[in-house]
Backbone as a printed PyTorch tensor [residue, N CA C, xyz], in Angstrom:
tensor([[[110.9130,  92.7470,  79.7860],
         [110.3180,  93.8660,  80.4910],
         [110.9910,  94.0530,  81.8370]],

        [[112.0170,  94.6420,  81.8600],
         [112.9410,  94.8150,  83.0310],
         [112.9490,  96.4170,  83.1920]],

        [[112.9520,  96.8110,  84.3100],
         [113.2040,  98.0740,  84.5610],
         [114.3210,  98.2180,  85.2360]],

        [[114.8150,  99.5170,  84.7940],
         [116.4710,  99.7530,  85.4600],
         [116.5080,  99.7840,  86.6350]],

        [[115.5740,  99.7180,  87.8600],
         [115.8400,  99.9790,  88.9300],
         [115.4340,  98.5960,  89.7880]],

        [[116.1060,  97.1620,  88.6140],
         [116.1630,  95.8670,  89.0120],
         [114.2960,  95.4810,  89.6330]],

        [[113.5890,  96.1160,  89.0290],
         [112.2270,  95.3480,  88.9000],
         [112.0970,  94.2830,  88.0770]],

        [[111.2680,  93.4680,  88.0190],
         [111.0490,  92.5000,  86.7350],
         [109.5990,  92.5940,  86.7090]],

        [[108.8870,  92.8670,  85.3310],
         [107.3530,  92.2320,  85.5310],
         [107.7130,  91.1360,  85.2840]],

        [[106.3300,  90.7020,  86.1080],
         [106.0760,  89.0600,  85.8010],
         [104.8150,  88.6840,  84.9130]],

        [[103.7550,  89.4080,  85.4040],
         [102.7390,  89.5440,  84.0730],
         [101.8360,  90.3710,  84.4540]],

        [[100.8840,  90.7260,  83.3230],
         [ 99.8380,  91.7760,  83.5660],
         [ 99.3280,  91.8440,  82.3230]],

        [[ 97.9110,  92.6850,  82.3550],
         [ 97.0270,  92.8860,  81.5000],
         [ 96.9730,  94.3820,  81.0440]],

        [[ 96.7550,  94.3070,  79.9010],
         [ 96.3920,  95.8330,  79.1310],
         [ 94.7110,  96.0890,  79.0510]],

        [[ 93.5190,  96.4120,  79.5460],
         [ 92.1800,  96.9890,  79.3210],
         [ 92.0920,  97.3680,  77.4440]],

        [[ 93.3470,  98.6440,  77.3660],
         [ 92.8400,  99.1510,  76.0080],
         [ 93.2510,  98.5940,  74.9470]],

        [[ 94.4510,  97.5720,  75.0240],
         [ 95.0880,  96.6550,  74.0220],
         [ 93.9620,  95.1950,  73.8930]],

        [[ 93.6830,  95.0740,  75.5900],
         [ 93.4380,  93.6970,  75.2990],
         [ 93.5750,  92.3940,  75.3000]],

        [[ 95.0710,  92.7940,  75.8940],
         [ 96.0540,  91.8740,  76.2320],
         [ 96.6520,  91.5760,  77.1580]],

        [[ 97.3480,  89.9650,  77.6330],
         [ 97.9090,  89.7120,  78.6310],
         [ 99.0640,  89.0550,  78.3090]],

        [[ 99.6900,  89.9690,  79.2400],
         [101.7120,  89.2920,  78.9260],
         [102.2140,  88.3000,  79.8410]],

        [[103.0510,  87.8290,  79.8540],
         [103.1950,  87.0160,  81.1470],
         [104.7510,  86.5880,  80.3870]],

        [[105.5780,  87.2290,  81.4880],
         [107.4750,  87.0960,  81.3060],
         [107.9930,  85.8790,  81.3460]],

        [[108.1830,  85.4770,  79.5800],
         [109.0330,  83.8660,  79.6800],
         [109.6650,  83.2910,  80.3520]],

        [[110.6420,  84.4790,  81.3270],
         [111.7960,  83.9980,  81.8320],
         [111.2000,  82.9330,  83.1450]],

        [[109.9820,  83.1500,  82.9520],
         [109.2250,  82.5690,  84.6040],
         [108.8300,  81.4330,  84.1560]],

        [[108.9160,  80.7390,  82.8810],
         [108.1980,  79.8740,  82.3660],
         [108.0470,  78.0600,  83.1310]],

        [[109.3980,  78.3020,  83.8350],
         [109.0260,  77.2440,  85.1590],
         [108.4360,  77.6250,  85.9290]],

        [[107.5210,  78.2980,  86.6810],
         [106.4630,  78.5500,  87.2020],
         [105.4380,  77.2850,  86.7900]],

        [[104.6880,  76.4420,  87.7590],
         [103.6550,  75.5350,  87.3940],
         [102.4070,  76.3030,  86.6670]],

        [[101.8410,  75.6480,  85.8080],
         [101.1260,  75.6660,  84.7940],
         [ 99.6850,  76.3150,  85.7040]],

        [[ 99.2770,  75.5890,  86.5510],
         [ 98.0580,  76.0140,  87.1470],
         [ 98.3600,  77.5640,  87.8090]],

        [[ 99.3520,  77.5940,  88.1430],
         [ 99.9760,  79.4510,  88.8240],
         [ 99.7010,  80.2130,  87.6460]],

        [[100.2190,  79.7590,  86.5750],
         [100.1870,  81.1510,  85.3300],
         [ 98.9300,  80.9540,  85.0600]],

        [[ 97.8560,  80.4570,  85.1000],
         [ 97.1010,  80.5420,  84.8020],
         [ 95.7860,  81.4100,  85.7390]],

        [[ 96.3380,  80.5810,  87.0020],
         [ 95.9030,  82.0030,  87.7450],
         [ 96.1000,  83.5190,  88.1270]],

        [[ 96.9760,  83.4320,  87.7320],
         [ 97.6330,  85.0600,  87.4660],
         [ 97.0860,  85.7600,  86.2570]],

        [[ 96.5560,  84.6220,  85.2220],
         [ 96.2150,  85.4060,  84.4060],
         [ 94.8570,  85.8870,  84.3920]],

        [[ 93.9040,  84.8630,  85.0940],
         [ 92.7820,  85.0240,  85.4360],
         [ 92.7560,  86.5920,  86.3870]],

        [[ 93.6950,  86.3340,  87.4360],
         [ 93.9780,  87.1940,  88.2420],
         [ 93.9590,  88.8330,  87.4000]],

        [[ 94.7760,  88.9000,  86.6620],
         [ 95.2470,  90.1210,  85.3960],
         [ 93.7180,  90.3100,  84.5820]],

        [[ 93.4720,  89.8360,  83.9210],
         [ 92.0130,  90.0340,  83.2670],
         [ 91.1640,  90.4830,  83.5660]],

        [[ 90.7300,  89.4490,  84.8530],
         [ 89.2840,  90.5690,  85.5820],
         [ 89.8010,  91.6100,  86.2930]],

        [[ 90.9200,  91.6980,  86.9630],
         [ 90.9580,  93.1180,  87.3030],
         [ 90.5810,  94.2390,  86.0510]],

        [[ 91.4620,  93.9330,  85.1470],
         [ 91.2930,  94.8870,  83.5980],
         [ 89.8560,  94.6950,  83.4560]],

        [[ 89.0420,  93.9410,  82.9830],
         [ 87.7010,  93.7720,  82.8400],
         [ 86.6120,  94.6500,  83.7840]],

        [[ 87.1340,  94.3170,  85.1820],
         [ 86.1640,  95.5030,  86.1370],
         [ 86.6040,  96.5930,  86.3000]],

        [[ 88.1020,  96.9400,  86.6380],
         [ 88.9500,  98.1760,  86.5660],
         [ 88.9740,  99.1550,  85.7000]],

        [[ 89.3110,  98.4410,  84.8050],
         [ 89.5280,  99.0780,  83.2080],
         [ 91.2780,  98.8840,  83.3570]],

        [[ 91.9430, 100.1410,  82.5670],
         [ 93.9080, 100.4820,  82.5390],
         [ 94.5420,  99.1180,  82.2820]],

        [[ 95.5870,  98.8150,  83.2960],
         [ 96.7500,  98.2570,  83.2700],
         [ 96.7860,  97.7190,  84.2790]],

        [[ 97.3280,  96.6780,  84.4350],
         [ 97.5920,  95.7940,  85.4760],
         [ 98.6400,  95.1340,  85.6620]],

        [[ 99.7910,  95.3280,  86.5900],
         [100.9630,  94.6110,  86.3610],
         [101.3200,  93.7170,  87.9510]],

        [[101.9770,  92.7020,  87.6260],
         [102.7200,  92.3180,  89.1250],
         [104.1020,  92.1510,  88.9060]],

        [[104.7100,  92.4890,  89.4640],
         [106.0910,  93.2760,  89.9490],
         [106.8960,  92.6110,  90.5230]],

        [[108.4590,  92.0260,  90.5600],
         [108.7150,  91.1680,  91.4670],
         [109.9540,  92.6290,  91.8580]],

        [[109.9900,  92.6650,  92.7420],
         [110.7470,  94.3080,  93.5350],
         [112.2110,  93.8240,  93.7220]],

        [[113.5640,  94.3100,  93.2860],
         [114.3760,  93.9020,  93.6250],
         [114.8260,  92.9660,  94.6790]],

        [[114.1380,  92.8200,  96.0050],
         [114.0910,  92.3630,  97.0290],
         [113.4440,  91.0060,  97.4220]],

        [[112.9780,  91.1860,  96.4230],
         [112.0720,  89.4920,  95.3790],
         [110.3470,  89.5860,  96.2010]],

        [[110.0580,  91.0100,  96.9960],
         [108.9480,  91.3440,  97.2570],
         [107.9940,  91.0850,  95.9970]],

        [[106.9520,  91.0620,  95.9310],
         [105.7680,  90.8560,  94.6170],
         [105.0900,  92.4950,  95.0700]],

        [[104.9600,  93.1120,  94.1930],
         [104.0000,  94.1500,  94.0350],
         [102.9880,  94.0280,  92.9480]],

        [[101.7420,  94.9320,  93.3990],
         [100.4110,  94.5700,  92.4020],
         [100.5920,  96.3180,  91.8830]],

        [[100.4250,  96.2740,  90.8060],
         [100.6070,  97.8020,  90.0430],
         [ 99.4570,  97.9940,  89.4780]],

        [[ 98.5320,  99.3640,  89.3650],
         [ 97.3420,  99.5630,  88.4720],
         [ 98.0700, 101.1440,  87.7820]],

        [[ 97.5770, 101.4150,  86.5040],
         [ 97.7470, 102.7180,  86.1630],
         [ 96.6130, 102.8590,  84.6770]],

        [[ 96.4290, 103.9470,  84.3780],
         [ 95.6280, 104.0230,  83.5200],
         [ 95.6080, 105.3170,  82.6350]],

        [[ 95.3580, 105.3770,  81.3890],
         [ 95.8370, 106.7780,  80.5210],
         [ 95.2410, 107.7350,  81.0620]],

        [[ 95.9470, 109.3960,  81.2700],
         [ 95.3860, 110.2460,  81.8050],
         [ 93.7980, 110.2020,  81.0760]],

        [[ 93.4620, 110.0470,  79.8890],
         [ 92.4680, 110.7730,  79.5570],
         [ 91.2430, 109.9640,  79.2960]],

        [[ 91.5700, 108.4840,  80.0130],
         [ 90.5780, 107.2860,  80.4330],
         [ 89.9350, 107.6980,  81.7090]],

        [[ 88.7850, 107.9960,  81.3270],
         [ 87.5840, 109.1330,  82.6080],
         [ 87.0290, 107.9840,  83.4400]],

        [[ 86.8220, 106.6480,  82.5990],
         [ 85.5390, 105.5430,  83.2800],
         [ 87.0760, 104.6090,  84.2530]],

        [[ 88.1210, 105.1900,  84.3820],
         [ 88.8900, 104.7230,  85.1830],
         [ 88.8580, 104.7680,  86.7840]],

        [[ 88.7250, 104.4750,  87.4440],
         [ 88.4480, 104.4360,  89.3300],
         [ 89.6430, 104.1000,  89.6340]],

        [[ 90.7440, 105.4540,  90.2100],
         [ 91.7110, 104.8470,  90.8080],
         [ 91.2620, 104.4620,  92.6100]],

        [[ 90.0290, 105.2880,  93.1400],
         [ 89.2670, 104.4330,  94.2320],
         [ 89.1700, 102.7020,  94.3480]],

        [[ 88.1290, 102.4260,  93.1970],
         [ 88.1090, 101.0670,  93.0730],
         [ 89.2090, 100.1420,  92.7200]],

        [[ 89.8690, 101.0030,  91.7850],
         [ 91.2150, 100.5210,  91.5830],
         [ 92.0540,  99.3110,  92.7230]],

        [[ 92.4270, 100.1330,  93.5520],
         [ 92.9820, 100.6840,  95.0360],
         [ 92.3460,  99.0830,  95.8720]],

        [[ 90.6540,  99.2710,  95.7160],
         [ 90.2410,  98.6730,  96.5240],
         [ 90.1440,  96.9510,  96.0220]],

        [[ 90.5620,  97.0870,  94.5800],
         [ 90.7920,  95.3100,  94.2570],
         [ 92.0640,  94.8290,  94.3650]],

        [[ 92.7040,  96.4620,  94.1730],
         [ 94.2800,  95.3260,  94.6860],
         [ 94.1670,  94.9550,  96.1270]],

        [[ 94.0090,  95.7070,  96.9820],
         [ 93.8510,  95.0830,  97.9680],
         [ 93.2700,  93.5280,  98.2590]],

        [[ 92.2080,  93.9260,  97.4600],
         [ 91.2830,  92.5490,  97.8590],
         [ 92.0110,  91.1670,  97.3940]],

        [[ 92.8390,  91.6530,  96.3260],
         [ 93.8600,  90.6170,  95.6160],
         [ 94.9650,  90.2760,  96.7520]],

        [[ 95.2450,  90.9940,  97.0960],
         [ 96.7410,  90.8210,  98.5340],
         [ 95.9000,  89.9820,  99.4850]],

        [[ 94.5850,  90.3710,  99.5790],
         [ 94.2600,  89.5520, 100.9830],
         [ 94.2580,  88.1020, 100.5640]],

        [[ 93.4060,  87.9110,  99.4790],
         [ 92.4130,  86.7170,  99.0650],
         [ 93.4890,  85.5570,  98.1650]],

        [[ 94.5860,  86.4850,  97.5520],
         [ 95.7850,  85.5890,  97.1070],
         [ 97.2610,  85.6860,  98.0530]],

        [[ 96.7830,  86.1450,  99.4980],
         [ 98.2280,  85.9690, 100.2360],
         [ 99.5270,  85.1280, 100.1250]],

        [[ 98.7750,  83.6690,  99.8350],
         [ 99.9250,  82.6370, 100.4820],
         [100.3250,  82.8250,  98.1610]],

        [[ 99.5240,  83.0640,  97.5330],
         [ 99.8000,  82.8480,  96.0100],
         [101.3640,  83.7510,  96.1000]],

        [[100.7080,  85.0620,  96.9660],
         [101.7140,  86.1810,  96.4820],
         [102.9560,  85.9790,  97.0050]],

        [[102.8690,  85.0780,  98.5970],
         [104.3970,  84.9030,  98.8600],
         [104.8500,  83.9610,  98.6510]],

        [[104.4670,  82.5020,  98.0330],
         [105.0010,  81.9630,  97.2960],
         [105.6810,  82.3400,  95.9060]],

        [[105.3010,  83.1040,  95.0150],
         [105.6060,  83.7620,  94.1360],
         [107.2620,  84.7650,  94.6960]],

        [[106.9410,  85.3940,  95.4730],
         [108.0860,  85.8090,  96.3310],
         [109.0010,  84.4220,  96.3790]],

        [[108.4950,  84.0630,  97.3720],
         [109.7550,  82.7630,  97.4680],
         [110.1850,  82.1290,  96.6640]],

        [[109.6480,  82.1490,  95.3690],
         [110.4350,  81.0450,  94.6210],
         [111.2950,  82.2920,  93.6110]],

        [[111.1190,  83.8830,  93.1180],
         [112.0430,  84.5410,  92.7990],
         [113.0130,  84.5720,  93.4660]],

        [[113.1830,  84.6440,  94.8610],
         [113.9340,  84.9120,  96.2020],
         [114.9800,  83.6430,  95.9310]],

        [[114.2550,  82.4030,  95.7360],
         [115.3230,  81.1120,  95.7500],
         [115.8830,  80.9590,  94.1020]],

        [[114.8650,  80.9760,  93.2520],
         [115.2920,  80.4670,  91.7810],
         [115.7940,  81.7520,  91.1690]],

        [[115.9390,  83.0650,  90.9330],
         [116.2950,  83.8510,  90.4540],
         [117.4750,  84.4500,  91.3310]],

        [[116.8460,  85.1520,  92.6020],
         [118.2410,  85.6740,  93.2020],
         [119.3690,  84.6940,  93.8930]],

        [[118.8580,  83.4840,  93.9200],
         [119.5850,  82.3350,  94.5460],
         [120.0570,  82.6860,  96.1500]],

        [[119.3030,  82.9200,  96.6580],
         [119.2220,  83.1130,  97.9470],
         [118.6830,  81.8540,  99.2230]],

        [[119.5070,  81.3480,  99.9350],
         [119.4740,  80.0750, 100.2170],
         [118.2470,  79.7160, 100.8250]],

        [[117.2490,  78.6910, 100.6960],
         [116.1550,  77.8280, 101.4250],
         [115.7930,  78.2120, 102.4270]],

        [[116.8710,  77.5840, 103.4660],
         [116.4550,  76.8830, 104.7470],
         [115.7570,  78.7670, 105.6800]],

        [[117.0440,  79.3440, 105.3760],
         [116.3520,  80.9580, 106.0500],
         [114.8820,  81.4450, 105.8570]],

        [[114.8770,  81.3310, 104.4020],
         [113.2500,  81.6800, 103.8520],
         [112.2420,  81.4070, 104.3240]],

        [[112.0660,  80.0230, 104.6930],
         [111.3050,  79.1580, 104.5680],
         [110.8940,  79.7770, 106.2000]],

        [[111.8690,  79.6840, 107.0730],
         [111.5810,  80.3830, 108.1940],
         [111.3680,  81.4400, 108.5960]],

        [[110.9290,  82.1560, 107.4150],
         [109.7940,  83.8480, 107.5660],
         [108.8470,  83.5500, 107.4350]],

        [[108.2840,  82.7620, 106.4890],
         [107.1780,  81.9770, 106.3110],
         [106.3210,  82.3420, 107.1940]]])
């Protein structure tokens, strides 16, 4: 699940499928992380309803994505809106760790700098 404009998902949930994906290529990721991500992916879908994706942005930024079929009415892109947020606040240090380790293990972009944005 790559998009041409050098995105990668990393995982997310479907509401109308049912389902949650989560991108092999990450499969070194620790066991307790994917699992919270997936927890993470679910109940959003569960209270939200749509789609739920997280995003690693060319830049090895993490983005939280919601979208939902035009003609899904019990959809709240309001509430929507207001759990990603609540997700950025309440999983901060999750989300830039997640950053940092695409930033080091995928784009191979050296340590010692990173570590000192922190």
């Amino acid at each position: 699940m790559e998009e041409n404009s050098g995105r990668i998902v990393l995982c997310g949930a479907n509401a109308y499928e049912q389902k949650y994906y989560f991108n092999e290529k990450f499969s070194r990721i620790p066991e307790s992380i994917k699992e919270e991500l997936h927890i993470i992916c679910v109940l959003f879908t569960e209270e939200a309803g749509g789609v739920f994706t997280i995003v690693f942005e060319e830049d090895g930024s993490v983005s939280l994505e919601t979208d939902a079929y035009e003609e899904d009415i019990l959809y709240d892109e309001i509430s929507s809106g207001l759990l990603v947020r609540e997700i950025r606040m309440q999983r901060q240090e999750l989300l830039e760790s997640l950053s940092l380790y695409y930033r080091v293990f995928v784009l191979r972009e050296a340590v010692d700098p990173l570590i000192g944005e922190q």
